[in-house]
VEXMAR-897946 format. One record per residue: residue number from 1; x, y, z of N, C-alpha, C in turn. Coordinates in Angstrom, 3 decimals. Each point is the difference from the previous one (the first is absolute). Example, Ala and Ser with C-alpha at 12.3 -4.5 7.8 and 13.67 -1.06 7.14 Angstrom:
2
k:1&n_xx:13.190&n_yy:-5.690&n_zz:7.800&ca_xx:-0.890&ca_yy:1.190&ca_zz:0.000&c_xx:0.900&c_yy:1.200&c_zz:0.000
k:2&n_xx:-0.350&n_yy:1.050&n_zz:-0.720&ca_xx:0.820&ca_yy:1.190&ca_zz:0.060&c_xx:-0.770&c_yy:1.090&c_zz:0.730
// end
This chain:
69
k:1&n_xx:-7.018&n_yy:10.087&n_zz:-4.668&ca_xx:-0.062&ca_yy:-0.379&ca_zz:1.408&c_xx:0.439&c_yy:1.191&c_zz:0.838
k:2&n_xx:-0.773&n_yy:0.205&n_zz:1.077&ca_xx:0.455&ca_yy:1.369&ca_zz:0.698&c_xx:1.041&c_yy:-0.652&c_zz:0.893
k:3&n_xx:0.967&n_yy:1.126&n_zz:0.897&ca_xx:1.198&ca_yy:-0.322&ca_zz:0.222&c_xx:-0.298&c_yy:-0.393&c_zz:2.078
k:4&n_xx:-1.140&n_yy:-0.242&n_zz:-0.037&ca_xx:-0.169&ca_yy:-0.134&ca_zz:1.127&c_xx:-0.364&c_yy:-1.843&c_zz:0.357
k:5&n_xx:-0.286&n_yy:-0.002&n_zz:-1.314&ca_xx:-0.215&ca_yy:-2.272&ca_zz:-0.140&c_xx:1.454&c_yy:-0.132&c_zz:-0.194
k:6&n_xx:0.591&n_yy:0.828&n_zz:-0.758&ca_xx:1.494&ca_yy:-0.385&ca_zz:0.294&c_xx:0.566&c_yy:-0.047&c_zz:1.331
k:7&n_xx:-0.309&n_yy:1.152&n_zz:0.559&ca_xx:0.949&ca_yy:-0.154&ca_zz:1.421&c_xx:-0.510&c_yy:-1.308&c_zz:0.870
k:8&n_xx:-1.375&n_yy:-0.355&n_zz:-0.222&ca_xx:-0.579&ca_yy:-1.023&ca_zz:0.332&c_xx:0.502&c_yy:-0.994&c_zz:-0.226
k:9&n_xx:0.579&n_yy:-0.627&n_zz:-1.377&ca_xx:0.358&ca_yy:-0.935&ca_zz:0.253&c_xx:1.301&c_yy:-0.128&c_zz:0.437
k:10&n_xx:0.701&n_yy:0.902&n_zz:-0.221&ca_xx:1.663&ca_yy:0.000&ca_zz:0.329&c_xx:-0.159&c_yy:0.023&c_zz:1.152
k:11&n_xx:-0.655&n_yy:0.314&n_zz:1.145&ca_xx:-0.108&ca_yy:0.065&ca_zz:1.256&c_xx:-0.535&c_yy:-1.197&c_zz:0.442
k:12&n_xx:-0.712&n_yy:-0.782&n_zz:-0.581&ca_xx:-0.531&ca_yy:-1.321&ca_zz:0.219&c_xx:1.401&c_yy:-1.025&c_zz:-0.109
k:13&n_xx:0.539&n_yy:0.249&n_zz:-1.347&ca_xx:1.280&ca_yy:-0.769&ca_zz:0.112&c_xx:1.057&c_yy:0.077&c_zz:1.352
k:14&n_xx:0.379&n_yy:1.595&n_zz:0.200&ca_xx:1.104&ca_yy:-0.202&ca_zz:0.914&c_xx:-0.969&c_yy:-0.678&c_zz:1.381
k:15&n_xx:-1.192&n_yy:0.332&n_zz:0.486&ca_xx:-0.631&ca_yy:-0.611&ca_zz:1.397&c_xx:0.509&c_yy:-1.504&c_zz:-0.043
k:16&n_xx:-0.222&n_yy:-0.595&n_zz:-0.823&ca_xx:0.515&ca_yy:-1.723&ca_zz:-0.375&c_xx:1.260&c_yy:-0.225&c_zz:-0.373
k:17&n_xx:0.516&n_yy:1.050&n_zz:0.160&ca_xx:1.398&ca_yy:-0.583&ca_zz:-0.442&c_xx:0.546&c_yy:-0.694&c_zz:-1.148
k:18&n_xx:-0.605&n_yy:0.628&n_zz:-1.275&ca_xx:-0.220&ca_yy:-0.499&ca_zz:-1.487&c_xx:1.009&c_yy:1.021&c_zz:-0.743
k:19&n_xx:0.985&n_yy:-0.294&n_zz:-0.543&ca_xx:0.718&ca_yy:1.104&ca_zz:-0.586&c_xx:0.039&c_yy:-0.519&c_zz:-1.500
k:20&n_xx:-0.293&n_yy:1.257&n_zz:-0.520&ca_xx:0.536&ca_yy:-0.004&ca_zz:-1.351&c_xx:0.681&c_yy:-1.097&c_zz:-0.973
k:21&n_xx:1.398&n_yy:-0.075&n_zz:0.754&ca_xx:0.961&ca_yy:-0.717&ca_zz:-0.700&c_xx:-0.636&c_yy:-1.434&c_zz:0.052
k:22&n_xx:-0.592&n_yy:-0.542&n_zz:1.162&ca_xx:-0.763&ca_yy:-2.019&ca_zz:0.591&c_xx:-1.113&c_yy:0.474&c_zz:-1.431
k:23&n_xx:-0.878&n_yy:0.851&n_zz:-0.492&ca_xx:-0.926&ca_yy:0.031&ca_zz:-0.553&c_xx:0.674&c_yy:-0.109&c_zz:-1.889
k:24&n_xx:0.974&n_yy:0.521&n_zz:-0.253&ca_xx:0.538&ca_yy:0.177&ca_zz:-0.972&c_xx:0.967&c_yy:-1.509&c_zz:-0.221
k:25&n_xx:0.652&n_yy:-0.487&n_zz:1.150&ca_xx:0.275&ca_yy:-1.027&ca_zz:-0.182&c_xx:-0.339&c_yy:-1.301&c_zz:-0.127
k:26&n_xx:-1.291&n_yy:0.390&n_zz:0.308&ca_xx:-1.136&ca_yy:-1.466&ca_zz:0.162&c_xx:-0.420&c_yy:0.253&c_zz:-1.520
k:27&n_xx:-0.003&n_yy:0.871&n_zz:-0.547&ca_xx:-0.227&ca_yy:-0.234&ca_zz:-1.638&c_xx:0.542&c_yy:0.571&c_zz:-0.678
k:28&n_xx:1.406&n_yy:-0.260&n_zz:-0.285&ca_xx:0.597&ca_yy:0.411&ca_zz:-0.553&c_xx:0.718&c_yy:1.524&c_zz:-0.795
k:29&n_xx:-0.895&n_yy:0.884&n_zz:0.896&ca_xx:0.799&ca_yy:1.380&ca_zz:-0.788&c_xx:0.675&c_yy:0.857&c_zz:0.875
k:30&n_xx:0.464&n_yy:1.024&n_zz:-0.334&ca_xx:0.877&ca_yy:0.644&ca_zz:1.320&c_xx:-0.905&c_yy:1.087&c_zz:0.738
k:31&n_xx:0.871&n_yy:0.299&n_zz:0.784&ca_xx:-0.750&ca_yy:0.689&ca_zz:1.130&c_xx:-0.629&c_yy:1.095&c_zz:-0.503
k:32&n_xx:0.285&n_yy:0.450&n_zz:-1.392&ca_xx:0.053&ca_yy:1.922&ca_zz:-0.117&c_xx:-1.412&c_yy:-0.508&c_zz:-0.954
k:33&n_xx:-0.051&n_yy:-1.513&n_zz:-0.859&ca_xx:-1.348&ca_yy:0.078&ca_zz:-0.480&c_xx:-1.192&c_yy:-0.163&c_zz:1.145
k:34&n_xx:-0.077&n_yy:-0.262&n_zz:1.171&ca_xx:-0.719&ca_yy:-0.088&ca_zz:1.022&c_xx:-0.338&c_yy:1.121&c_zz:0.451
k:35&n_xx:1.027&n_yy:0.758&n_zz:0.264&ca_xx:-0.311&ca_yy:1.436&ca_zz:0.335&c_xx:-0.698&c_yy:0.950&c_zz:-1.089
k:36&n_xx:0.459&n_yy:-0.317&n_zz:-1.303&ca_xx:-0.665&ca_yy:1.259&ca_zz:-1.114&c_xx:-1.716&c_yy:-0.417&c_zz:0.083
k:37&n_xx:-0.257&n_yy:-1.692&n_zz:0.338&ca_xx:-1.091&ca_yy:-0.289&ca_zz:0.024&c_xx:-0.848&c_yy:1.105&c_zz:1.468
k:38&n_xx:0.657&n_yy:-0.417&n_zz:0.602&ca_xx:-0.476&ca_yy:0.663&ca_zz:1.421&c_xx:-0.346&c_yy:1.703&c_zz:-0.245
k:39&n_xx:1.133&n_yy:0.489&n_zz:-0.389&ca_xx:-0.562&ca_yy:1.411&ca_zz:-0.360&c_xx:-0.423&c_yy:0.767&c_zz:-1.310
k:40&n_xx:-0.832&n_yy:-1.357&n_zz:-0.231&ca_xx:-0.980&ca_yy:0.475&ca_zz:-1.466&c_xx:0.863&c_yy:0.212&c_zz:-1.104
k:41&n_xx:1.459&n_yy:-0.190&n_zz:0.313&ca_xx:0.581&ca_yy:0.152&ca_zz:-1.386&c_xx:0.382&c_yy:-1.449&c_zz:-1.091
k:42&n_xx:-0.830&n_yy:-0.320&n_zz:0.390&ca_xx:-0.262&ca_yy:-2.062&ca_zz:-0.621&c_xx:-0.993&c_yy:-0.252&c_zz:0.011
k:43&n_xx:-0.437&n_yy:-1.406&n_zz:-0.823&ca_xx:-1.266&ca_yy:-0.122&ca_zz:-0.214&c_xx:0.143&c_yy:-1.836&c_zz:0.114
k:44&n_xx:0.762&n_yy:-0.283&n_zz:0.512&ca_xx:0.621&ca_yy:-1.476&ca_zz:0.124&c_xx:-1.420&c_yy:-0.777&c_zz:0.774
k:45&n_xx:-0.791&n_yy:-0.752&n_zz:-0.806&ca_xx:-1.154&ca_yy:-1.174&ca_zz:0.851&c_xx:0.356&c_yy:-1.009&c_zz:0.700
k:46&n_xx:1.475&n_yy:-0.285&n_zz:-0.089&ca_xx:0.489&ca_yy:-1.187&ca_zz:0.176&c_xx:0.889&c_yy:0.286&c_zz:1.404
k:47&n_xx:0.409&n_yy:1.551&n_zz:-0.465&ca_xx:0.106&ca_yy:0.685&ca_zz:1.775&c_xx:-0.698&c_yy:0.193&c_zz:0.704
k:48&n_xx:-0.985&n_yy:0.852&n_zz:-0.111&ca_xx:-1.278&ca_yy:0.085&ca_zz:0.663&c_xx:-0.450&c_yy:-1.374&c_zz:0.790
k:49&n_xx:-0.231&n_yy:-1.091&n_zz:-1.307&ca_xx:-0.325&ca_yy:-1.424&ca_zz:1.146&c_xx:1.080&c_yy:-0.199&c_zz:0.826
k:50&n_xx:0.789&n_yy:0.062&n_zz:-0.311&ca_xx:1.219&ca_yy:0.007&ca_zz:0.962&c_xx:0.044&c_yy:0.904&c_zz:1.446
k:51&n_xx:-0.454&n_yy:0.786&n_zz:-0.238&ca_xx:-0.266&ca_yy:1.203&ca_zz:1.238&c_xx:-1.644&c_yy:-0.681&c_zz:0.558
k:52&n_xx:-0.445&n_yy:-0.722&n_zz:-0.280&ca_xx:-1.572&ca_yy:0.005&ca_zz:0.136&c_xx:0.376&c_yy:-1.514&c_zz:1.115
k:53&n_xx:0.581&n_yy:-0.740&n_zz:-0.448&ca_xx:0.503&ca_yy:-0.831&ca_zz:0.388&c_xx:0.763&c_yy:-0.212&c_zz:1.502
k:54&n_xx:1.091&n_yy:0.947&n_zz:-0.147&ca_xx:0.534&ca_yy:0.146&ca_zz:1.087&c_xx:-0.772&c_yy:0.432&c_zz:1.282
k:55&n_xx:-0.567&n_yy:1.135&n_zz:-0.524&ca_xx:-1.302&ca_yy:0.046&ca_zz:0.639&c_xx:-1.153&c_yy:-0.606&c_zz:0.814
k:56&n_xx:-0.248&n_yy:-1.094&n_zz:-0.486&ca_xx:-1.067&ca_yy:-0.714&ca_zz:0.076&c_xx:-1.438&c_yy:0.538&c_zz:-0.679
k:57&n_xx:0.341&n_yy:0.551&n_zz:-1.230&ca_xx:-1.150&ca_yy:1.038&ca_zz:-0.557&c_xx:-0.375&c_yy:-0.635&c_zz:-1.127
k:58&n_xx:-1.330&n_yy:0.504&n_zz:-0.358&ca_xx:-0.188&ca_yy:-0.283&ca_zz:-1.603&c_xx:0.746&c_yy:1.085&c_zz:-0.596
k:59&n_xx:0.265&n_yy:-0.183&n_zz:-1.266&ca_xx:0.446&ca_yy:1.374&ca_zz:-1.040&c_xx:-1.041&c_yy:1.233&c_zz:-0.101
k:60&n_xx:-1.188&n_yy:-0.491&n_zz:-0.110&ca_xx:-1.232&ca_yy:0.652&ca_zz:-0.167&c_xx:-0.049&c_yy:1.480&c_zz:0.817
k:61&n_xx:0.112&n_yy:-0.927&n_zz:1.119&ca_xx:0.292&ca_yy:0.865&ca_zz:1.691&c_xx:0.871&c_yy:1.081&c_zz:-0.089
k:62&n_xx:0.987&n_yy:-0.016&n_zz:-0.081&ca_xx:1.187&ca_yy:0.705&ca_zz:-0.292&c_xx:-0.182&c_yy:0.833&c_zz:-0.902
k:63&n_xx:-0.158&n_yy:0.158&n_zz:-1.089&ca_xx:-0.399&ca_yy:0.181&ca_zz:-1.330&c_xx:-1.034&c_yy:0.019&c_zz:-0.305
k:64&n_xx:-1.274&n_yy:0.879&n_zz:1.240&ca_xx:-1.435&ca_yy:-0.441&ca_zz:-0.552&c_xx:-0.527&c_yy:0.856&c_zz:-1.214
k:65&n_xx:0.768&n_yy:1.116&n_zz:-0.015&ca_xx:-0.884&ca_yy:0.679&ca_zz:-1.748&c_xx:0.727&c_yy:-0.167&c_zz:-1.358
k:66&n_xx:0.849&n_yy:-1.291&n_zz:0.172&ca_xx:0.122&ca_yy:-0.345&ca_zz:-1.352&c_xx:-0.192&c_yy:-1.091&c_zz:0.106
k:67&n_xx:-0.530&n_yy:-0.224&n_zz:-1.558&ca_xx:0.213&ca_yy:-1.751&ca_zz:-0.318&c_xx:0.703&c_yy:-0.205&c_zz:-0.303
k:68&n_xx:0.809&n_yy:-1.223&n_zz:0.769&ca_xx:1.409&ca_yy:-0.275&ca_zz:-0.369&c_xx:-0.595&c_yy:-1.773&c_zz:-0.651
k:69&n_xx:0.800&n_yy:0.410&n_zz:-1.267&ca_xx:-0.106&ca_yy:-1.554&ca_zz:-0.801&c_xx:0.419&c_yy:-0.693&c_zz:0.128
// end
C-alpha cells in the first residue's frame, strides 16, 4: 500500500473524530495493534474491518489492491 492511502485514511479518521483507542476498543485490542495496522506494519482483517467500519467504508475501499479474506 503506498503511504499516501495511508495518510488518507488516518486523515479521514481524525476529520470524524474517530481515534484509535474508540476503534481498538470496540474490538478488543490495544491501541498500538491499530496503529501497526495503520502503518502497514500489521496485517490484522479484523482491524481493517474495524477501520472500514468506523468509517462508513467497505474494507475493499480502503484496501483496494489486496484481497483481504
Amino acid at each position: 500500500m503506498d503511504i499516501q492511502r495511508l495518510r488518507k485514511i488516518k486523515a479521514m479518521l481524525i476529520e470524524r473524530g474517530i481515534k484509535q483507542k474508540d476503534i481498538a476498543k470496540t474490538i478488543g485490542v490495544t491501541s498500538h495493534c491499530v496503529s501497526m495496522v495503520l502503518n502497514e506494519l500489521g496485517k490484522s482483517r479484523r482491524v481493517k474491518q474495524a477501520v472500514a467500519d468506523a468509517l462508513g467504508m467497505k474494507i475493499e475501499k480502503l484496501w483496494q489492491e489486496e484481497k483481504v479474506a
